[in-house]
C-alpha positions in Angstrom: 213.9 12.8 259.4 217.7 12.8 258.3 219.1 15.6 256.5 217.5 16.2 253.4 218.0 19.0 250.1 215.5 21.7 249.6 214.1 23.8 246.6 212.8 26.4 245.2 209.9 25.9 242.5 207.6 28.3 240.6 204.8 27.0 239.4 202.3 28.4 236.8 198.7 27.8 236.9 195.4 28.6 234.8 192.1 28.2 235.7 189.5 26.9 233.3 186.8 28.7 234.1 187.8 32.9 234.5 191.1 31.9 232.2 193.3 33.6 235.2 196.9 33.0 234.9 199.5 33.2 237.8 202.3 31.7 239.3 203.0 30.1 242.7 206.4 29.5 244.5 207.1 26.8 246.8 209.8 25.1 249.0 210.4 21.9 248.5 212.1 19.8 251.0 213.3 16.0 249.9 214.5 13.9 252.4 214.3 10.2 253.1 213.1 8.7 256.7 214.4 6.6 259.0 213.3 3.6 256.8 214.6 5.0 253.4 211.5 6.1 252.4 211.5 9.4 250.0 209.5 12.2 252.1 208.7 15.3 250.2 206.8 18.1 252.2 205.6 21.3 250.1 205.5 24.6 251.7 204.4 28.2 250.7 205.3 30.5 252.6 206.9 28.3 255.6 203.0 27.0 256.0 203.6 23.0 255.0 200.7 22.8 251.7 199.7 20.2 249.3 201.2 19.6 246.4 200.7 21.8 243.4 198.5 19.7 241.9 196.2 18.7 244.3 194.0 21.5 245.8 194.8 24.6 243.9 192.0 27.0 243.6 191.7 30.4 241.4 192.8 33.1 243.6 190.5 35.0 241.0 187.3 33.3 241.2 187.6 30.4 243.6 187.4 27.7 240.9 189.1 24.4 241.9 189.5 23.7 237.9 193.0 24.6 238.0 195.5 23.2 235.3 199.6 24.0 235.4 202.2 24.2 233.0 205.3 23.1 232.9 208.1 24.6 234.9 209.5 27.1 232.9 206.9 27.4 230.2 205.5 30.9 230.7 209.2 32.4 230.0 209.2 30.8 226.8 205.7 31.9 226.0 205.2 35.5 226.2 201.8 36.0 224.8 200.5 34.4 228.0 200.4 37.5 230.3 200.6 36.7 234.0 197.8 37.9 236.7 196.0 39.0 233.6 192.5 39.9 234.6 189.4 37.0 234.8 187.6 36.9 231.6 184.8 39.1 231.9 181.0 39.2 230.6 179.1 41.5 231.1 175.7 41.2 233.0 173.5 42.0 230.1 174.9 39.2 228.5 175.6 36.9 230.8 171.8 37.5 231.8 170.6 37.0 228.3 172.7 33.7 227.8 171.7 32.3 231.2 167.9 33.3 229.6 168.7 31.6 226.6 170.0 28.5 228.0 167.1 27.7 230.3 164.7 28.6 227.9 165.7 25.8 225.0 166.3 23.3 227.5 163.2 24.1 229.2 161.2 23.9 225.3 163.3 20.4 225.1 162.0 19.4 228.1 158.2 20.2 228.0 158.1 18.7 224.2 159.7 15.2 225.7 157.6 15.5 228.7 153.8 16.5 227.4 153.5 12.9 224.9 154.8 10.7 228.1 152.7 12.3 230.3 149.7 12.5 227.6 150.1 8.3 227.0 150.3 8.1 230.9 147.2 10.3 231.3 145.1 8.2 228.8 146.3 4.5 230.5 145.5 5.6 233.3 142.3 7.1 232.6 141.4 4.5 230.4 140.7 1.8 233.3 
């Protein structure tokens, strides 16, 4: 590779799930090959990484549904707190909406279900 420039860049993320916001920096290094050819490497840390927008997980949950703002944008927005905490629900009701959930998709299930299998019952039976 020929000589090259390198930078710093911040990035901030979100996850979509927990709602976790942080901020990343890498080291950027631009430099073209012996062809011409634009080769950018992104490091953290002086570990070469990929880019921020491919493979970014929550360092919060673990999520891989990560979205990231625009360089810059968290200065300008204030009421988005950095490293603020993962949303948290508490296991009562997280148990009582997982409940919930299963049980009216389960009632929507069994009411589709019974006339199909009923109709099949009686063709077959019916021979």
């Amino acid at each position: 590779m020929r000589e090259g420039v390198s930078t710093r860049e911040t990035w901030p993320f979100e996850c979509l799930h927990c709602l976790r916001v942080w901020e990343e920096e890498y080291v950027v290094h631009r430099r073209d090959d012996e062809h011409g050819n634009d080769v950018v490497v992104w490091t953290r840390e002086g570990v070469a990484v990929q880019p921020p927008w491919s493979g970014t997980s929550c360092p919060g949950c673990g999520c891989g549904t990560v979205t990231t703002f625009p360089t810059g944008y968290l200065a300008h927005h204030p009421e988005i707190t950095l490293g603020r905490p993962a949303l948290q629900i508490p296991a009562e009701e997280e148990s009582s909406r997982g409940g919930w959930w299963f049980t009216s998709h389960g009632l929507v299930t069994l009411a589709l279900l019974l006339p199909a299998g009923l109709g099949l019952y009686e063709r077959i039976t019916a021979h």
